[in-house]
C-alpha positions as a Markdown table, in Angstrom:
| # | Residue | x | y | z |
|---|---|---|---|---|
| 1 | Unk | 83.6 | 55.4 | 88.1 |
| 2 | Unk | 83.6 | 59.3 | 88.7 |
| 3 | Unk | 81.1 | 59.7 | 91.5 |
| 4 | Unk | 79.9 | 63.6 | 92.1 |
| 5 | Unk | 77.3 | 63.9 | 95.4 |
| 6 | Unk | 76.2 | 67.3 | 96.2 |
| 7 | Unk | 74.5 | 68.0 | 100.0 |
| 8 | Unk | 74.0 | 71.3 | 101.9 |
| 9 | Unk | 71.1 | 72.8 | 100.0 |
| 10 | Unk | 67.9 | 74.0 | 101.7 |
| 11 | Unk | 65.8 | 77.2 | 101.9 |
| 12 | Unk | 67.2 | 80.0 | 103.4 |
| 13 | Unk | 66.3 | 83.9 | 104.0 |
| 14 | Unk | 67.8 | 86.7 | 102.1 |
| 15 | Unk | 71.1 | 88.0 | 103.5 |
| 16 | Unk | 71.7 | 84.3 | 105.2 |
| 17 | Unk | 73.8 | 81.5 | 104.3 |
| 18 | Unk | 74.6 | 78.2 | 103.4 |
| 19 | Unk | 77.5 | 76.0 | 102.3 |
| 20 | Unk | 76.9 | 73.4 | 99.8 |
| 21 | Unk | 79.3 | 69.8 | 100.0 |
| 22 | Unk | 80.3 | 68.2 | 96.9 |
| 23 | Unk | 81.9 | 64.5 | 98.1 |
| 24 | Unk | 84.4 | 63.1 | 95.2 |
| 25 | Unk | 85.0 | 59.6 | 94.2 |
| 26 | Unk | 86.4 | 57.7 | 91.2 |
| 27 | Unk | 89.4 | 59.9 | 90.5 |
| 28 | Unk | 92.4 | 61.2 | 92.2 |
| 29 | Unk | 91.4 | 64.1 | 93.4 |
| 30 | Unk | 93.8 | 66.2 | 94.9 |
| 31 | Unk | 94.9 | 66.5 | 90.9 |
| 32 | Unk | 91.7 | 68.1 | 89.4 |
| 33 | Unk | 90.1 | 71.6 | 89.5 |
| 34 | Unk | 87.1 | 71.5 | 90.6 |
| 35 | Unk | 83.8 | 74.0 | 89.5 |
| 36 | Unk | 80.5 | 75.1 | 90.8 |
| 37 | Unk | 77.9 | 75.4 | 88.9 |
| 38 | Unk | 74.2 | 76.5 | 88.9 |
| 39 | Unk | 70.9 | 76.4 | 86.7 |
| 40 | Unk | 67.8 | 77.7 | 87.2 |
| 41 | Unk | 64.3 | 76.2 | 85.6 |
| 42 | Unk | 64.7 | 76.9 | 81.8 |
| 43 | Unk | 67.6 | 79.0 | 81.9 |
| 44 | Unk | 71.2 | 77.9 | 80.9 |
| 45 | Unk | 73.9 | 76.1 | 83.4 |
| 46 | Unk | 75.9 | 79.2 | 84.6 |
| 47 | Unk | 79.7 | 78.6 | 86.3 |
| 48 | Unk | 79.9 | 80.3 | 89.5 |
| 49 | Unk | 83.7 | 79.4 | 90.9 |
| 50 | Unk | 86.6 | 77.5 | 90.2 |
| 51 | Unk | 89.4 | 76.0 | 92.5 |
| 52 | Unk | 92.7 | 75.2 | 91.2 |
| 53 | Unk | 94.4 | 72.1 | 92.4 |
| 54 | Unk | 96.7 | 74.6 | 94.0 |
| 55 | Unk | 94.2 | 76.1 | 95.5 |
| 56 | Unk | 93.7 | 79.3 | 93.2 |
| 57 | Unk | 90.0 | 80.9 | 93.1 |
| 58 | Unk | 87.8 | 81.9 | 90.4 |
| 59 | Unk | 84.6 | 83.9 | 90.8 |
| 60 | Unk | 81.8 | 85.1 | 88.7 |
| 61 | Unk | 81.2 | 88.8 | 89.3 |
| 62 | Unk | 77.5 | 88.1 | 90.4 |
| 63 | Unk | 79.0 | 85.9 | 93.7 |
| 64 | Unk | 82.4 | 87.8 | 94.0 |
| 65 | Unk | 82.8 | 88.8 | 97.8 |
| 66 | Unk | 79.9 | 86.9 | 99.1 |
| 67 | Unk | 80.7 | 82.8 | 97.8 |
| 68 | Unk | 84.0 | 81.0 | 98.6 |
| 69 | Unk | 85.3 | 77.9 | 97.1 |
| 70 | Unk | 87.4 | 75.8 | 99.1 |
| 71 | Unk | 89.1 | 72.0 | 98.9 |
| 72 | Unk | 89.5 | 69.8 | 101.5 |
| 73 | Unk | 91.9 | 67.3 | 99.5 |
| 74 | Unk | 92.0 | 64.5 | 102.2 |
| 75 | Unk | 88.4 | 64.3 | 102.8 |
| 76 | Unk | 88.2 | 64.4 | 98.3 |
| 77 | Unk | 85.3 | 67.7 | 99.0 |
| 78 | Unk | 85.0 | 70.7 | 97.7 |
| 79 | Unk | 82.8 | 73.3 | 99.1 |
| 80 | Unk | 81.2 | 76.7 | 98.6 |
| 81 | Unk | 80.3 | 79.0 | 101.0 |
| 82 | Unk | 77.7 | 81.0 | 100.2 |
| 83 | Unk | 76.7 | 84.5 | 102.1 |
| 84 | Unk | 74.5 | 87.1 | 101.9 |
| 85 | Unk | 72.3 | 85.4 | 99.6 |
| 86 | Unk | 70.0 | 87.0 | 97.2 |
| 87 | Unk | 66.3 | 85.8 | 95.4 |
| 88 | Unk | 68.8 | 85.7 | 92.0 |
| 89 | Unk | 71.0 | 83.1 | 93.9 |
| 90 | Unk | 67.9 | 81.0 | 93.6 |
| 91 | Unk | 69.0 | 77.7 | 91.3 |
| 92 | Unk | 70.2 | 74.1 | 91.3 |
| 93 | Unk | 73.8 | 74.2 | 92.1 |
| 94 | Unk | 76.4 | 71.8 | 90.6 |
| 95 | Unk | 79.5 | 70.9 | 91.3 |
| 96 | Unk | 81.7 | 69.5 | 88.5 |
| 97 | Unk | 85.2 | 68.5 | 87.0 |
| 98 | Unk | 87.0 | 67.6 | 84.1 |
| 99 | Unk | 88.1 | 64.2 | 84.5 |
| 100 | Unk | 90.0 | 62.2 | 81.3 |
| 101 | Unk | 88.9 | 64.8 | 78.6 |
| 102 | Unk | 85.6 | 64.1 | 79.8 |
| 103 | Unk | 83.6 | 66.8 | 81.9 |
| 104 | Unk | 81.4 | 65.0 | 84.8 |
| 105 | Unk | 78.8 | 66.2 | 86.7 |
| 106 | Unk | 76.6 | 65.7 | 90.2 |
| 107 | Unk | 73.0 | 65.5 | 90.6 |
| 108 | Unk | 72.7 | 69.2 | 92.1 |
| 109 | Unk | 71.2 | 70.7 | 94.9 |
| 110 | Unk | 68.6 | 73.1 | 95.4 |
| 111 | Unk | 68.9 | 76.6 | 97.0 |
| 112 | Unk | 65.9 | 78.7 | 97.7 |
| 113 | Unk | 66.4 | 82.0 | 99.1 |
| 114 | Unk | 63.1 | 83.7 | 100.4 |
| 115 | Unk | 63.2 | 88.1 | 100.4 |
């Protein structure tokens, strides 16, 4: 089955970084896009970046210039980069993909940022 498992969270200070993990199983992955995503507390699930199986990258305008989404197809991960976090990057970050008409999702990971 489609296994999602998100690592890399943590606390961190304003204007640092992290990079979150995402490990893939259940699905070929070199053949799906894959998307972050993140949610804070009572607020809705908000899509922060996309990678194309080609490699192509989608941002949202809040993380444009400071997040990067890669693939690392033979370790099935997708990553995201995160730099000069903010207090608004604050959320649980998901990574997620579209697998069989059917949209799967991990378990998240926390990122605090302290100002």
């Amino acid at each position: 089955q489609v296994q999602l498992v998100e690592s890399g969270g943590g606390l961190v200070r304003a204007g640092g970084s992290l990079t979150l993990s995402c490990a893939a199983s259940g699905f070929i992955f070199g053949i799906r896009a894959m998307a972050w995503y993140r949610q804070l507390t009572g607020n809705q699930r908000e899509w922060v970046a996309t990678i194309t199986t080609g490699g192509d990258t989608n941002y949202a305008d809040s993380v444009k210039g400071r997040f990067t989404i890669s693939r690392d197809n033979a370790k099935n991960t997708v990553y995201l980069q995160m730099n000069s976090l903010k207090p608004e990057d604050i959320a649980v970050y998901y990574c997620s993909t579209n697998h069989m008409g059917r949209e799967y999702w991990g378990q998240g990971t926390r990122v605090t940022v302290s100002s």
